[in-house]
Structure formats: structure tokens, C-alpha cells
N, C-alpha and C positions, 0 to 999 in steps of 0.2 A: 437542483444541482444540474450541473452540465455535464454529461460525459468529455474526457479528454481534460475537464477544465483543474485545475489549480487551487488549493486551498486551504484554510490553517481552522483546526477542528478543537472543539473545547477541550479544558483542561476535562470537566464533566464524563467526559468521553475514555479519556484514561483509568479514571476510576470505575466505570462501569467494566470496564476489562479486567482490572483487580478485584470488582464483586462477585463477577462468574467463576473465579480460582483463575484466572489468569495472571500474566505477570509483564508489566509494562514498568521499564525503570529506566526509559531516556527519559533523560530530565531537559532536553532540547523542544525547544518550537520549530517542530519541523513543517514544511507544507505539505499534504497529501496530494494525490492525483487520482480523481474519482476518474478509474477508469474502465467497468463494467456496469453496466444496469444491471443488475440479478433476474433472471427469469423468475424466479419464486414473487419477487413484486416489486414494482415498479417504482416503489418511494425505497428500494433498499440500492444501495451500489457495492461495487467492490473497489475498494483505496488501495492504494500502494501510496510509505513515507518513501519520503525525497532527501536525500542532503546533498553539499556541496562538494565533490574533490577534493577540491584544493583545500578542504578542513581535515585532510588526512593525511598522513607521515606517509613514507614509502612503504613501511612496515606494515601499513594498514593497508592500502592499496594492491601490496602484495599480496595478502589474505584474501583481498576480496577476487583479484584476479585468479587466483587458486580454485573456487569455486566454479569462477564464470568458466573457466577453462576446465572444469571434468568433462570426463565421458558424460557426453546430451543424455544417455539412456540413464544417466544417476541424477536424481530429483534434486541434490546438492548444487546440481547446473543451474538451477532456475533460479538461486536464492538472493541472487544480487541482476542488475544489470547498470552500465554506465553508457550513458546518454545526454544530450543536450537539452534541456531547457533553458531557464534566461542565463545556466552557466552549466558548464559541464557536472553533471548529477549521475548520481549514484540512488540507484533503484532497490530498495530494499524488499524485494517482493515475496522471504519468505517472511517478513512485518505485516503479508495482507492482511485486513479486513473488511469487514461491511458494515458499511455507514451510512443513518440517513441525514436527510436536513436539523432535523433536531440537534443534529452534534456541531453543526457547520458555525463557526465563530465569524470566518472573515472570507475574502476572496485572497490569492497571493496573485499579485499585478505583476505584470512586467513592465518593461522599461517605459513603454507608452502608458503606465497607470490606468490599464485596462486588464482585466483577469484574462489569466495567462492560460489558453489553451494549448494541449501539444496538439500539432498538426503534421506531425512528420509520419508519415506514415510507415517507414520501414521501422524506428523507435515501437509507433505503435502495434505494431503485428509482433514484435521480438517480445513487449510486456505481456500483451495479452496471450500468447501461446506461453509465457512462463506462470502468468498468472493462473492459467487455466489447467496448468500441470502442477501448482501448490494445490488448485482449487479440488483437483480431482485425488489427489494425494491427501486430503484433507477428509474429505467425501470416506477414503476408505479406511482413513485412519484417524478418527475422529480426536479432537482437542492433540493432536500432536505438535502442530507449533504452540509456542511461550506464550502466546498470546491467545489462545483457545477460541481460534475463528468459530467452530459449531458452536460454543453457547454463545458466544455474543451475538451469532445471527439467530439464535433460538431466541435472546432476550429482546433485539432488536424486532422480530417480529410480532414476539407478542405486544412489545410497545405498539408498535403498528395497529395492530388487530383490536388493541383496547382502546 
């Protein structure tokens, strides 16, 4: 996997979320953006999904802007971000988890039918200080998001390790 780069991640992958007691019920193909290497090891990342804007009513947009606009000192701030990739995207980052190759289905291309990395760097420093504030909100309050990032990086490593 590439850091930064774009990608659309097995169905496989969802259900392993649902075997730890987690709970994943988009039913959408979204693309992830593998956008940490994990210090703990080098074959795990941390993802944030992706969707489109413009797939969203005012009503929904409104919702999300409600978040992005708390007080920064409330972990509610981090949960969303909107950014460009190959169209204006909405950052689902408190959807993180940690994913290896094993789960990676496809690449998600851009316009040039080459996989799509972000390069923007102010994008990336705004994900990574949100992701690193789920990550560490995570750390002290284990399996609190829906999707129960500590066991699936517990199940993930063990896969690793075996």
C-alpha cells in the first residue's frame, strides 16, 4: 500500500468488523485513503472512508458542518473533514481503521486512470492531526467508535503475526 494513496477495500473487510462486535452497515463502495503507517507495524495502516458531497442534501451537509465547526478541544471536531480529492470529499475520520494489504480489493484512479494519491499537503496535515486525535481518543477509550478500531487492530495483528 501507499501512504496518501486511494483505494476500495474488500467486502471481506466489513465483515471482519462485524466478527469483533463491531458494527459497519454502509451498504456503499466507498474508497478509503490509507493515510498512516502504524508504528506498531509496518504491513498495518490507518484508513479513513471517502464520499462525495455532492451525494448529500443540505440537511446533511449541515450536520456534518455542525461537527467540523465544534470547539477543536471537543473530539466531535475531528469526526468529519471536507476536502478535495478527484471531487470535493467528505472525510469520515471518526470511520477510522487499520487495514492491511490483505483487505485491499482495487486501487481508486483518478482522472488520468492512475491511483489516486492526495498530495495536498494542508488536506493532509488537517486529516492526520484529526486522525491522530480519534487515534489517541481511541487508545484511551477503547472499542468506542461503531466500528471497534482496538479489536480489529488486535485481530489484524494477530493475522499478521500468524
Amino acid at each position: 500500500m501507499t501512504e496518501h494513496g486511494m483505494y476500495f477495500i474488500t467486502p471481506d473487510y466489513y465483515q471482519l468488523i462485524r466478527d469483533v462486535g463491531g458494527t459497519w452497515n454502509d451498504c456503499k463502495e466507498r474508497p478509503i485513503v490509507c493515510l498512516i503507517k502504524s508504528t506498531e507495524n509496518s504491513k498495518l495502516y490507518w484508513a479513513i472512508p471517502v464520499g462525495k458531497v455532492n451525494h448529500r442534501d443540505t440537511k446533511a451537509i449541515n450536520r456534518i458542518y455542525s461537527y467540523i465547526n465544534k470547539d477543536p478541544r471537543n473530539i466531535a471536531s475531528c469526526f468529519y473533514h471536507i476536502g478535495k480529492t478527484t471531487t470535493k470529499s467528505i472525510f469520515f475520520i471518526s470511520d477510522a481503521f487499520p487495514v492491511t494489504d490483505v483487505y485491499i480489493d482495487r486501487i481508486y484512479e483518478g482522472y488520468d486512470k492512475q491511483q489516486y494519491v492526495i498530495e495536498n499537503n494542508n488536506l493532509l496535515s488537517a486529516l492526520k492531526y484529526k486522525l491522530q486525535r480519534i487515534l489517541s481518543y481511541e487508545n484511551a477509550n477503547p472499542n468506542f467508535f461503531r466500528q471497534h478500531i482496538t479489536d480489529v487492530k488486535k485481530k489484524l495483528l494477530d493475522e499478521i503475526n500468524n
